[in-house]
C-alpha positions in Angstrom: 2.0 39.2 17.5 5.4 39.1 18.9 8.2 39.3 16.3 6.9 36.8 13.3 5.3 34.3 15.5 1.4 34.7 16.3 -0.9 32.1 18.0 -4.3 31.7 16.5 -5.8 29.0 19.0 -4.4 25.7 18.7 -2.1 27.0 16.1 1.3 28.8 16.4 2.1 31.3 13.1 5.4 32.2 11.7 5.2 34.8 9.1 8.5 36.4 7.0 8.4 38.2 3.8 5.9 36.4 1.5 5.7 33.2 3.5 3.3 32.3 5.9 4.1 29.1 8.2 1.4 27.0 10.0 2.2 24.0 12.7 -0.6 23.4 14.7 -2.0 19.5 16.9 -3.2 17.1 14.8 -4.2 14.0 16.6 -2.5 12.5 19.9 1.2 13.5 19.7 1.4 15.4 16.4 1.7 17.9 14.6 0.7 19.2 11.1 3.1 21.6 9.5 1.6 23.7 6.7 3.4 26.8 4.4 2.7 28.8 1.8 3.9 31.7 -0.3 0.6 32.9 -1.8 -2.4 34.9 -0.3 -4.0 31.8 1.7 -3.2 28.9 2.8 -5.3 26.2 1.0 -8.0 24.2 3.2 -7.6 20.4 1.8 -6.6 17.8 4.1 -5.4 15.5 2.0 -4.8 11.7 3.5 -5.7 13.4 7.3 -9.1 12.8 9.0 -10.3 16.1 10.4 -9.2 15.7 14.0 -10.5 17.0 17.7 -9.0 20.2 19.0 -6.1 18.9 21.3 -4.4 20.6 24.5 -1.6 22.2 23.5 1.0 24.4 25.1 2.4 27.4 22.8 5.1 29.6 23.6 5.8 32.8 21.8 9.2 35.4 22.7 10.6 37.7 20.5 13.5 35.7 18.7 11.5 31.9 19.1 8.4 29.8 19.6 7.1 26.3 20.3 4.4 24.2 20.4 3.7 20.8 22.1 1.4 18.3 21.9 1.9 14.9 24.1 5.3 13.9 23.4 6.2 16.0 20.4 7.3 19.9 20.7 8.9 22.0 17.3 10.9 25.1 18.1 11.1 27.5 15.8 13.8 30.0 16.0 13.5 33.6 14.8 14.7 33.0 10.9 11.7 30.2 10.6 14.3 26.8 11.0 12.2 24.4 12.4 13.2 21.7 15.3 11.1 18.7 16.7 11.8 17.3 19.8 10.2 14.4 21.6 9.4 14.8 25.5 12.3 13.5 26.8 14.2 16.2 25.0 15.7 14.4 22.6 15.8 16.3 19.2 13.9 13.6 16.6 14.3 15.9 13.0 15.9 19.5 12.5 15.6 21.2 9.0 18.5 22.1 7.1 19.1 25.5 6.8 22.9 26.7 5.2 22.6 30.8 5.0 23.9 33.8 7.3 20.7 34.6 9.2 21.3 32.9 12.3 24.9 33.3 13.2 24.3 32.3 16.9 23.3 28.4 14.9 25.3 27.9 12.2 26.3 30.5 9.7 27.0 29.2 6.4 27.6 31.3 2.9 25.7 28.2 1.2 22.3 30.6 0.9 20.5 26.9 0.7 17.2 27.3 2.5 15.1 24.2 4.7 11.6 25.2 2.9 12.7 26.5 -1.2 9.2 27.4 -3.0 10.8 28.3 -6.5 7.8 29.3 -8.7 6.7 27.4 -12.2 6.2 29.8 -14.6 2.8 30.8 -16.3 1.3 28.8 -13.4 0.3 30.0 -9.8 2.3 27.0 -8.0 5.9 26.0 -7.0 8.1 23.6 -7.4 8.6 22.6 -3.5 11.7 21.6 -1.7 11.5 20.7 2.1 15.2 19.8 3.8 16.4 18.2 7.0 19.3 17.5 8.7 20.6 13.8 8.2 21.2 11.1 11.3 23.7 8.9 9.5 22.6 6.4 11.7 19.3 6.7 11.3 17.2 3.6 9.9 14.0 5.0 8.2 11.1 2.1 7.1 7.5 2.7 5.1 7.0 4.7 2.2 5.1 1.8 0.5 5.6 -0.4 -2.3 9.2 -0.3 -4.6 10.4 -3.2 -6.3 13.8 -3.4 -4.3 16.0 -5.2 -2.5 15.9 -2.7 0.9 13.7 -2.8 4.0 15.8 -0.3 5.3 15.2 2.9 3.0 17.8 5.1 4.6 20.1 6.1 1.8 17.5 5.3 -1.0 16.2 7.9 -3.5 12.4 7.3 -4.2 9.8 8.1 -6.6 6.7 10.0 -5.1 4.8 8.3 -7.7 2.9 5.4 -8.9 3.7 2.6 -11.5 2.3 -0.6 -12.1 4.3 -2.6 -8.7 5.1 0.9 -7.4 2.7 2.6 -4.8 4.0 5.4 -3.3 2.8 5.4 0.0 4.9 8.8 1.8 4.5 7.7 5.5 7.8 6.9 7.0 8.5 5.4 10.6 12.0 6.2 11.8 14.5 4.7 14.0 14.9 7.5 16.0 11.1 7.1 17.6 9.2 9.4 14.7 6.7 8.8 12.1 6.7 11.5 9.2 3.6 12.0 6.6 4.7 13.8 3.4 0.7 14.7 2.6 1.4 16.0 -1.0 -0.3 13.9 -3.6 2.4 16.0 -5.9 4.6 13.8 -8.2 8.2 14.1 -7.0 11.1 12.4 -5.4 12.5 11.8 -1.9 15.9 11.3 -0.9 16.5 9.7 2.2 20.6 11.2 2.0 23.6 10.6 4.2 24.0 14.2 4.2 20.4 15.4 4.7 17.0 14.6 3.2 15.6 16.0 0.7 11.3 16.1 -0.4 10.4 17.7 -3.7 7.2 18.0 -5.2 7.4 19.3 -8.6 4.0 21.8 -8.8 2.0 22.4 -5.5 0.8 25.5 -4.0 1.7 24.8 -0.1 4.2 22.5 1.8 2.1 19.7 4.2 3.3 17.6 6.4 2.7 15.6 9.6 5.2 14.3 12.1 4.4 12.5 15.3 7.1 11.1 18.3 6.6 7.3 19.8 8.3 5.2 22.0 7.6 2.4 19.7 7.6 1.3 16.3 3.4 0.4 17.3 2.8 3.8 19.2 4.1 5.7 15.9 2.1 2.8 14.0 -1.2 3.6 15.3 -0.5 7.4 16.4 -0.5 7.8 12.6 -3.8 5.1 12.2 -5.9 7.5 14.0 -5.2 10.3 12.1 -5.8 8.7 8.2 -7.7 6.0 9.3 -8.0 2.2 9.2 -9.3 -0.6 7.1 -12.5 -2.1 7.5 -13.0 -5.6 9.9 -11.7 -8.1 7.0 -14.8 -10.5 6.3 -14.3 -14.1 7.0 -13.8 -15.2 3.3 -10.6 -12.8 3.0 -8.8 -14.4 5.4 -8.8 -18.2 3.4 -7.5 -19.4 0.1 -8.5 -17.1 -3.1 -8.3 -18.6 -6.3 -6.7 -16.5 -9.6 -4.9 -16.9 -12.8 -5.1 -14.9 -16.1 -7.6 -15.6 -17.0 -10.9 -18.0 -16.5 -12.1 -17.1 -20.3 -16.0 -18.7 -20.1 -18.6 -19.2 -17.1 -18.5 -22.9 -17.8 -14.3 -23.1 -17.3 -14.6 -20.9 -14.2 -17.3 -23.4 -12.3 -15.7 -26.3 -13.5 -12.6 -25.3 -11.1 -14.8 -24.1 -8.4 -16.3 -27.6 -8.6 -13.3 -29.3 -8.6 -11.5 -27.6 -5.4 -14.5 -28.9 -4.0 -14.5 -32.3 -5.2 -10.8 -32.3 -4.1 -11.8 -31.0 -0.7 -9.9 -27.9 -0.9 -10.8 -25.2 1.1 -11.3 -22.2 -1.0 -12.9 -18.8 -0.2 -12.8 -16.5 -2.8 -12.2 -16.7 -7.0 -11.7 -14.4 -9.8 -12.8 -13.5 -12.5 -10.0 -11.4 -14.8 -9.6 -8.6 -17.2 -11.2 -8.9 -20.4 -14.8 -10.4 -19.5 -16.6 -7.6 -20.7 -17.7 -6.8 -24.6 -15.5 -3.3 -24.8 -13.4 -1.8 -21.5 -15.6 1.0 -20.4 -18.7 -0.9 -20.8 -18.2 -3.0 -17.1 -20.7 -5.4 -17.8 -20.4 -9.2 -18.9 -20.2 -10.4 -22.0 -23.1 -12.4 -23.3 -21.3 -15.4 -25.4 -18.7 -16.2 -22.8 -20.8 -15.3 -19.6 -24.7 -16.0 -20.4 -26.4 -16.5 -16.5 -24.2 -14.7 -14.3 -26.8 -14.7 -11.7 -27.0 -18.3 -12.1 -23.0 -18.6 -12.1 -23.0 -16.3 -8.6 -25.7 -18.7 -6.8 -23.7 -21.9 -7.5 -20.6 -20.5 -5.9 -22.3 -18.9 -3.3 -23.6 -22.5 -2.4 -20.4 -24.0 -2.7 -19.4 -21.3 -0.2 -17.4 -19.6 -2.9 -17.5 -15.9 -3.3 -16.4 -14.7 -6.8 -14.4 -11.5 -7.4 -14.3 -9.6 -10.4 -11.9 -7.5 -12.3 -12.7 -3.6 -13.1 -10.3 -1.3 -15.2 -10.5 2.5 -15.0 -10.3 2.3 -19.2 -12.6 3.6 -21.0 -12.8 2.4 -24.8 -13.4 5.0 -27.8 -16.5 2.5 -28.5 -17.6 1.7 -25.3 -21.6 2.0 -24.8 -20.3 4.4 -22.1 -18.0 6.7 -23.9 -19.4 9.9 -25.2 -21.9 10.3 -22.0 -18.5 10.5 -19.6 -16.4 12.8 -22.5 -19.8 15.0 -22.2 -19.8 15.0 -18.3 -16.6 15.8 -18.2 -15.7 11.9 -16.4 -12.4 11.1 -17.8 -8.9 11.9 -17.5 -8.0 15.3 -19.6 -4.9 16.0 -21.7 -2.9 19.1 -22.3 -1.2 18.4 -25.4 -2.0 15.6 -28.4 -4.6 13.3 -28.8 -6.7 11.9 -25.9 -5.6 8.6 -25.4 -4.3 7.4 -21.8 -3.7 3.9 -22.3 -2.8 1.4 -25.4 -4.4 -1.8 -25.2 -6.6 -3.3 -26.7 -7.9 -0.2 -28.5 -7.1 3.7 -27.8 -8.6 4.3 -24.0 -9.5 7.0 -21.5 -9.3 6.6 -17.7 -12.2 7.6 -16.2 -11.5 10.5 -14.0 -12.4 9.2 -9.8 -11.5 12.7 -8.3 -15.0 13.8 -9.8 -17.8 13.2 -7.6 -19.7 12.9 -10.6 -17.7 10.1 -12.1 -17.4 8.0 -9.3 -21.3 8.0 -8.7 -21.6 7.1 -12.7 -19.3 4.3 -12.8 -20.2 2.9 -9.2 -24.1 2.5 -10.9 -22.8 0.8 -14.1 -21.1 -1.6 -11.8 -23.7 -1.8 -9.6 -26.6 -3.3 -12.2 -24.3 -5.1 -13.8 -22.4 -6.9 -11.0 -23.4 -5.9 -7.4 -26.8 -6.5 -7.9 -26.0 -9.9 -8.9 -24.3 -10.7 -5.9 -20.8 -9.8 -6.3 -19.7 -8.4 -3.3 -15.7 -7.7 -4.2 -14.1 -5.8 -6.9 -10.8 -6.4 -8.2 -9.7 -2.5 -9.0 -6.8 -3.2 -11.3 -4.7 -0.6 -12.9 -5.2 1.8 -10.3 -2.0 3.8 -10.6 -3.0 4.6 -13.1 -0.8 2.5 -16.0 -0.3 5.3 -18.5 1.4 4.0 -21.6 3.8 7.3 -21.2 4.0 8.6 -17.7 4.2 12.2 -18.8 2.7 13.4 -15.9 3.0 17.0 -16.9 0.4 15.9 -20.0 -2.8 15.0 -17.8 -5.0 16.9 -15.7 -7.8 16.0 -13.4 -11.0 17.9 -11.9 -9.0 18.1 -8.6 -6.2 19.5 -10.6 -3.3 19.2 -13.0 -1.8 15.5 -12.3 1.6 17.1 -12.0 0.0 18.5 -8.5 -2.6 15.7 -7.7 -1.5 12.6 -9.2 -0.6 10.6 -6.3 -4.6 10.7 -4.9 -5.8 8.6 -8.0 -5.7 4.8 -6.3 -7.3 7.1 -2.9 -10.3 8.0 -5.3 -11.0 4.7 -7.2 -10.9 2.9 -4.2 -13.7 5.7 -2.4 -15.9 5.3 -5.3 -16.5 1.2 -5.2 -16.1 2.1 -0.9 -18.7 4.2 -0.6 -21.3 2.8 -3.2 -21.1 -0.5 -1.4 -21.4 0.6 1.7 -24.3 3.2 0.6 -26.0 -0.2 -0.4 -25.5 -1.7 3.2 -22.1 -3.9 2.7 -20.4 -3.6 5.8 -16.8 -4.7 5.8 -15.8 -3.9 2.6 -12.6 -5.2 0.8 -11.5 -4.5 -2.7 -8.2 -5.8 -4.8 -6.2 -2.8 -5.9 -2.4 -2.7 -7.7 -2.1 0.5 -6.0 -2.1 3.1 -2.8 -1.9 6.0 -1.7 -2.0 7.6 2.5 -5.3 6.9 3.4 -6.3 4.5 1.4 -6.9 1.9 3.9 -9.9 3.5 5.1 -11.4 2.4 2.1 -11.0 -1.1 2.4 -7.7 -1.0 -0.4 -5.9 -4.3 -0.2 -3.1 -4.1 -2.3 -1.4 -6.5 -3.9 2.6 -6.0 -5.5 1.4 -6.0 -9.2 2.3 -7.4 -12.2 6.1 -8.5 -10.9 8.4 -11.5 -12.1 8.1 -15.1 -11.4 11.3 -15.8 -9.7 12.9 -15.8 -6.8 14.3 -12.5 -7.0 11.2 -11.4 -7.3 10.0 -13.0 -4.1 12.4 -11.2 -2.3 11.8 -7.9 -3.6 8.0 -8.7 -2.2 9.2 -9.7 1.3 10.5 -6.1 1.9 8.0 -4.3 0.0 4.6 -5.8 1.9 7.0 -5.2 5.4 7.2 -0.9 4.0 3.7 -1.6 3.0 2.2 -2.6 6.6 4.4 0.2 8.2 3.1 2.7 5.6 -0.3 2.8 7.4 -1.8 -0.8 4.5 -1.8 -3.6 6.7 -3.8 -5.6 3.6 -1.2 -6.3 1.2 -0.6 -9.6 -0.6 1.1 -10.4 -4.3 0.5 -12.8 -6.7 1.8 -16.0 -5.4 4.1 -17.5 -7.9 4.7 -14.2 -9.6 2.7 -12.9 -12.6 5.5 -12.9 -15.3 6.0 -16.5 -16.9 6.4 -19.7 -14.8 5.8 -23.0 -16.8 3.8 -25.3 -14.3 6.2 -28.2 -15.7 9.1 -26.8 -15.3 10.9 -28.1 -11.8 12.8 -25.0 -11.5 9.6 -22.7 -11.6 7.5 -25.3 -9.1 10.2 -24.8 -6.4 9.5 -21.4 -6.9 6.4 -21.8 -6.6 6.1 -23.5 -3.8 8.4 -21.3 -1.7 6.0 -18.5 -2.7 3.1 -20.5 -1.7 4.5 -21.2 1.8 5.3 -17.6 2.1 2.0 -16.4 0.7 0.1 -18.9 3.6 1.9 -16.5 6.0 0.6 -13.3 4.3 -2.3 -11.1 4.9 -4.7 -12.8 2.1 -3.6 -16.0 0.9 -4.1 -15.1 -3.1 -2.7 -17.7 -6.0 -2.5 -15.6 -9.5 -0.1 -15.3 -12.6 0.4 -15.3 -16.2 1.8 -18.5 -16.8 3.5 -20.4 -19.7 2.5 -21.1 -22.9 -0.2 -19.4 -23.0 -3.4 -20.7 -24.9 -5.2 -19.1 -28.1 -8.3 -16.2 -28.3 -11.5 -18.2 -28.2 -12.9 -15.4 -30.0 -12.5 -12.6 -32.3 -14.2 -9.6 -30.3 -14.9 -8.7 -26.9 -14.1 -11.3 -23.9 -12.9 -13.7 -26.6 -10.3 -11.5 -28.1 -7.8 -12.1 -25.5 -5.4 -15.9 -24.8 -5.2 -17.1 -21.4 -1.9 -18.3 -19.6 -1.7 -21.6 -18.7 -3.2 -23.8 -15.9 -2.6 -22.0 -12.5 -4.5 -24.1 -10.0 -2.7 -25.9 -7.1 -2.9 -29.2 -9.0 -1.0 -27.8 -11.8 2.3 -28.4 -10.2 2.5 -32.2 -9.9 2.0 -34.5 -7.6 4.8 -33.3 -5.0 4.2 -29.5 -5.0 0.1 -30.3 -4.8 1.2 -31.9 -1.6 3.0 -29.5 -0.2 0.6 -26.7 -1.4 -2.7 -28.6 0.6 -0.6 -29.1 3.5 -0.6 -24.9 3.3 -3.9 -24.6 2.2 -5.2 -26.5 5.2 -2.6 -24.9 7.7 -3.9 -21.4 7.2 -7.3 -22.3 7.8 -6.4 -24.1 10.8 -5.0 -20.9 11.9 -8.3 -18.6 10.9 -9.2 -18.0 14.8 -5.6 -16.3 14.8 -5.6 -14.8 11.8 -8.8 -13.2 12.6 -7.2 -11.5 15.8 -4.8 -10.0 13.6 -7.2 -8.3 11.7 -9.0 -6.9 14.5 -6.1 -5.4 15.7 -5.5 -3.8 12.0 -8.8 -2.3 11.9 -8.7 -1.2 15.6 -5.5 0.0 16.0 -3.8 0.1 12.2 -1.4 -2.4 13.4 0.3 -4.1 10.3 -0.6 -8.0 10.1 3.2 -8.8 8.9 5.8 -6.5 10.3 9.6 -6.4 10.6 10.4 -8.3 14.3 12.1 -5.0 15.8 8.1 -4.0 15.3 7.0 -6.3 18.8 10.9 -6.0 19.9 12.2 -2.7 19.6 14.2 -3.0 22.7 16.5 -5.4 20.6 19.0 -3.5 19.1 19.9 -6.9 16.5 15.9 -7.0 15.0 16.5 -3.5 13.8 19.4 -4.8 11.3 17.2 -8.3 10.3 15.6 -7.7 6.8 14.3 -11.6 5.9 12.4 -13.0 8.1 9.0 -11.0 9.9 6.2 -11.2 12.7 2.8 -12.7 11.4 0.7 -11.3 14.3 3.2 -10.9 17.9 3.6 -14.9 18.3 4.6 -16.2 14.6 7.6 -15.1 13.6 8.5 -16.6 9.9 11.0 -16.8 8.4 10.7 -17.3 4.5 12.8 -19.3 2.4 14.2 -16.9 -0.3 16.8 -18.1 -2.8 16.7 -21.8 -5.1 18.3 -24.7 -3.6 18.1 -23.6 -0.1 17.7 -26.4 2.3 18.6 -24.8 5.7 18.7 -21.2 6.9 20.0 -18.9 9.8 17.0 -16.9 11.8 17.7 -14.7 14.4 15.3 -15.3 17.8 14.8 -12.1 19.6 15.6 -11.8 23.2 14.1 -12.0 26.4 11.6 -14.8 25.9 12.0 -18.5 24.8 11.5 -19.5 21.1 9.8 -22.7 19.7 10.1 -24.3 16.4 6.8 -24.8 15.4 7.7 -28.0 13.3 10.2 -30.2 15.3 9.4 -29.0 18.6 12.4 -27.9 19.6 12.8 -24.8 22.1 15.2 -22.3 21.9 16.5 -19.6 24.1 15.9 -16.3 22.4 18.8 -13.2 21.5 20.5 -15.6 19.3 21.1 -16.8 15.7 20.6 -20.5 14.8 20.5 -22.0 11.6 17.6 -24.4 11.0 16.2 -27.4 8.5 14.1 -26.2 5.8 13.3 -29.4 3.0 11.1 -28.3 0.2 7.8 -28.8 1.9 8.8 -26.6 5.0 8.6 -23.0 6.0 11.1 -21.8 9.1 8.3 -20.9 11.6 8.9 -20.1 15.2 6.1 -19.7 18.2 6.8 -16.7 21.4 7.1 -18.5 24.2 4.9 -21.3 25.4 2.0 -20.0 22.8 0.0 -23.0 21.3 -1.2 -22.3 17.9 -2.6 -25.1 15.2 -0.3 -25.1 12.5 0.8 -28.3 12.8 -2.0 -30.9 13.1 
C-alpha cells in the first residue's frame, strides 16, 4: 500500500477515513466503480453480467493512481477525486469536488464533496449523492422511458423510478464519446445540471457505477451490451402485425376477429387477449363462462397462423384461490405501515413479490398449467412497475430488501420469472410484453411498450423520443400502443388522422402492435369475474372507415414486405445490442447537424424515417446526413445528402428515405 491507494489484482483501492473506494475492468473498455462507508463492500452485481478478468495497467505513487482498460483510464488523485479519460487523452467525466484538500486543483471553502454518503437514521444505509463536473455543451441520450418532449436529456431532472409510462432505465450515452451505468436499483433522482450533475439514491448501502469510453455512439452501444446482456433472436411472429384493444371479452368475440383478418387477407401474427379474463386477479387461469375450450381456441389460431398473447398482472386478490398459500410463503409485496393493500382495483390486491426465488417459481407453475401448457407461448406482463395506487416507496419492502433501496429491480425480476420458466421448458427465443424496465432487462426477452399514454398527437411525440432513449438505454424492443390508449372515438375524423399517423409510425417501429381504450366504451357482460369489466370500443383496422383502412393495409402489407430486413435488424440487436430505431447521429456521428435532429430516426442503417408528428401536416423538412446520396423511397427522387429539404407527406404517406443506392421493398 502506498499512501491510500492499494492494488488487489485487477482492482485499484482508495481507502480514507471510513470509506473504502473500488474501480476495477469490467468488460472491454470499462470500468466498475464501487464505494462504501461500512465494514464490506457488498457482492451484488446488479444489471452487470459477471465479466472475464481483463488486462489492465494500474499505477500507484504516493499522492495518485490510475487504472486503464482499452480506451478508458480514471486517475485518482490523493484526496479520492476521481477523473476518466479516454485514450486519446481527452478527459470524458471529472467529479465535482468544492473543499480545501487539494489546493494544487481547486481549493474552494464550499466543503461540497463528489461522493456524500449521509446516513438514514435507525437504518444501516445512506442516502447517496454522486457529483460531476458539468460540459455545458454536452448532449447526454438514454436513461429510458419519460413521457417528454426531449431526446436530448441534458438539462433534464429525472426520476430513478418507475410509473405506469415511466421506466427508468439509468444507462446514459454521452456526446462526449462515454456511456455511464448508474447500477442502483435505489429510488432517486438525477440531474443532468448546467452546472454539474447530480445522482442520488435515497437508501443504499454502496455507490455503483459503470462507465465505458467509445468512438461511437455504436461502440458505447454494444460496449455496454456485453456487459448486461442482450435480448433474445426475436421469433418470426414478433416482427408482423399484432392485434390488441381493451379488451376481447369472450372466446367467441376474439376468434371471430382472428377469422375475419383472415377473411380480409390481412396479414396478422400475433393477438391478445387482455386484463380481466380470469375469475379473480391472482388466480391466472381462464374463466370458464367467457373462455370454455381454450385449448380448442389456441389450435384454431395456431392454424390460422395466429399466435395468441395473454395478459398477466402481478395482483393478487384477497379471494384469489391463490392468496393465503403466497401470504404464508412469504410471496407478496410487504408493508411497513397500514393495511396490506398495494393496488385498488377491482378489489383490495397484493403484488406478488418476483425478487423471491420462491415466488417466481410459484407463479411461473400457475401460469404454466393454466396457459403455457395450452400452447401460449407469449405473456403480456402488464403492470410491471409496479402501479401502486400511492407510490410511497418508503411503505413497501421486498425479500431483496426495503423498496426504498431495491425498487427499481421489480420489472428485472417479473420478466426473469416468465424468462426462465419458458425457457426451462425448451422455448427458445423468448419475448414477453412488459409496461416496464429496468438495466438488464433485455436479457430476458422484456419488450416494452410506452404504457397506458394519451391518444393524441402530443402523445405521439412524446413516444418518438422516448422509444429513441429507450433503444440507446441498452431495450432495443420497444413499441407503444398505436393510436394511444386514452380515448380516441374510431368515428371521429380528428382521432383517425391520428390514428393513422401513428399507424404509419408504428409500421416503422420495432413490433408493429395496434392497442387502446377507445370510445364509448361498451357495458359488463357480467356481474363477477371476466364479465365484471366493459370493453372500449371497436379497435381493429376496419374500424376507421373506408379511407384510413386503406391506408392502414397499405402499412400492414409494407412491413411484411420488409420482414427479410427487419429480421437483420434484429439479429444485430441480439448480437450486438444495437437499437432497431436510433437517433441518425447513431450510423452518423461524424455529422455534427444529426446530433441536434430530435424528429425523424434510423430504422436499421438504410431507412431513415421521418414521422409525421403534429394534425394537419401535409409536408415536412428532414435533414439527409452527409456524405452519401439520399433516395425518397416513395417518388423516387435522389437527393445529395448534408442538407435539409422539405418533402410531400398526404395523409396516406410516411417521409421515408433509402442510404444510397440500397433497394428495399417498401414500395411494391
Amino acid at each position: 500500500m502506498r499512501g491510500n491507494f492499494s492494488q488487489d489484482g485487477t482492482r485499484l483501492i482508495y481507502c480514507y477515513d471510513s470509506e473504502q473506494l473500488w474501480i476495477e475492468a469490467w468488460g472491454e473498455n470499462g470500468l466498475r466503480v464501487r464505494s462504501t462507508c461500512r465494514r464490506t463492500m457488498e457482492d451484488e452485481n446488479w444489471a452487470l453480467l459477471p465479466t472475464e478478468k481483463c488486462i489492465v495497467d494500474i499505477c500507484i505513487n504516493e499522492n495518485e493512481a490510475s487504472i486503464k482498460n482499452g480506451k478508458i483510464r480514471a486517475d485518482i488523485a490523493a484526496n479520492g477525486n476521481i477523473r476518466f479519460y479516454n485514450q486519446k487523452g481527452n478527459l470524458l467525466l471529472e467529479e465535482y469536488n468544492r473543499n480545501r484538500m487539494d489546493i494544487s486543483k481547486f481549493a474552494s471553502p464550499l466543503n461540497i464533496k463528489a461522493r456524500e454518503f449521509k446516513a438514514n437514521l435507525k437504518s444501516d444505509d445512506y442516502k447517496l449523492t454522486v457529483r460531476f463536473e458539468s460540459d455545458p455543451e454536452e448532449k447526454i441520450f438514454g436513461m429510458g422511458q419519460y413521457q417528454q418532449p426531449y431526446l436530448n436529456v441534458k438539462n433534464c431532472v429525472l426520476e430513478l423510478a418507475h410509473r405506469n409510462s415511466q421506466a427508468s432505465v439509468p444507462f446514459a450515452v454521452s456526446s462526449i464519446g462515454y456511456g455511464f451505468l448508474w447500477n442502483n436499483p435505489a429510488i432517486g433522482k438525477v440531474s443532468f445540471g448546467k452546472n454539474l450533475t447530480e445522482w442520488v439514491a435515497e437508501s443504499t448501502k454502496q455507490m455503483d457505477y459503470w462507465i465505458t469510453a467509445g468512438d461511437t455512439p455504436a461502440e458505447i452501444e454494444e460496449a455496454y451490451a456485453k456487459v448486461t446482456g442482450t435480448v433474445p433472436m426475436m421469433p418470426d411472429y414478433g416482427m408482423g402485425f399484432w392485434q390488441c384493444k381493451l379488451r376481447y371479452q369472450t372466446q367467441d368475440e376474439l376468434l371471430n376477429i382472428a377469422r375475419e383478418y383472415k377473411r380480409r387477407g390481412l396479414p396478422i401474427d400475433v393477438i391478445v387477449i387482455d386484463f380481466f379474463h380470469w375469475p379473480l386477479q391472482g388466480d391466472w387461469k381462464f374463466d370458464p363462462e367467457y373462455w370454455p375450450d381454450p385449448d380448442a381456441m389456441v389450435k384454431e389460431l395456431k392454424d390460422m397462423g395466429i399466435e395468441l398473447m395473454v395478459s398477466i398482472w402481478p395482483t393478487v386478490d384477497k379471494r384469489s384461490e391463490n392468496y393465503e398459500e403466497m401470504l404464508n410463503k412469504g410471496y407478496l409485496v410487504r408493508t411497513d405501515r397500514g393495511i396490506r393493500t398495494t393496488m385498488e382495483f377491482m378489489f383490495n390486491t397484493v403484488f406478488f413479490d418476483p425478487t423471491n426465488p420462491g415466488a417466481r417459481n410459484f407463479v411461473w407453475n400457475v401460469a404454466k398449467r393454466n396457459y403455457y401448457d395450452k400452447g401460449i407461448k407469449i405473456f403480456w406482463l402488464d403492470e410491471a412497475e409496479p402501479e401502486y395506487s400511492v407510490y410511497d416507496y418508503d411503505n413497501y419492502r421486498y425479500y431483496l430488501g426495503p423498496v426504498m433501496q431495491v425498487g427499481n429491480i421489480y420489472p428485472v425480476m417479473y420478466a426473469k420469472t416468465f424468462f426462465d420458466g419458458m425457457t426451462a421448458a425448451g422455448q427458445q427465443n423468448v419475448v414477453n410484453l412488459l409496461r416496464c424496465a429496468w438495466a438488464g432487462s433485455q436479457r430476458y426477452g422484456a419488450l416494452v411498450w410506452s404504457g397506458d399514454i394519451h391518444s393524441s398527437f402530443r402523445a405521439l411525440r412524446d413516444q418518438l423520443r422516448a422509444g429513441l432513449n429507450m433503444g440507446l438505454a441498452g431495450i432495443p424492443w420497444w413499441t407503444t400502443d398505436i393510436g394511444g390508449f386514452h380515448g380516441g372515438n374510431p368515428d371521429d375524423p380528428a382521432f383517425r388522422e391520428c390514428l393513422v399517423r401513428w399507424f404509419q409510425f408504428g409500421a416503422f417501429c420495432p413490433v408493429f402492435r395496434l392497442h387502446g381504450d377507445r370510445e364509448p366504451h361498451g357495458q359488463p357482460i357480467g356481474p363477477a369475474g371476466g364479465g365484471a369489466l366493459p370493453s372500449g370500443a371497436a379497435n381493429e383496422v376496419w374500424s376507421y372507415g373506408q379511407e384510413a383502412y386503406e391506408i392502414l393495409k397499405k402499412y400492414m402489407f409494407m412491413r411484411e414486405r420488409l420482414r427479410p430486413y427487419i429480421k437483420e435488424q434484429m439479429k444485430a440487436a441480439h448480437e450486438k445490442g444495437t437499437p432497431v430505431i436510433r437517433p441518425i447521429f447513431y450510423d452518423f456521428p461524424d455529422d455534427s447537424a444529426c446530433w441536434d435532429v430530435d424528429d425523424q430516426y434510423m430504422f436499421g442503417p438504410d431507412i431513415l424515417v421521418a414521422p409525421i408528428l403534429y394534425e394537419g401536416q401535409r409536408t415536412r423538412k428532414v435533414y439527409l446526413p452527409e456524405g452519401i446520396e439520399w433516395r425518397d423511397a416513395a417518388t423516387g427522387t435522389v437527393y445529395e445528402g448534408g442538407q435539409c429539404i422539405k418533402c410531400d407527406a398526404p395523409l396516406d404517406v410516411i417521409p421515408l428515405f433509402l442510404r444510397g443506392d440500397v433497394e428495399l421493398p417498401i414500395y411494391e
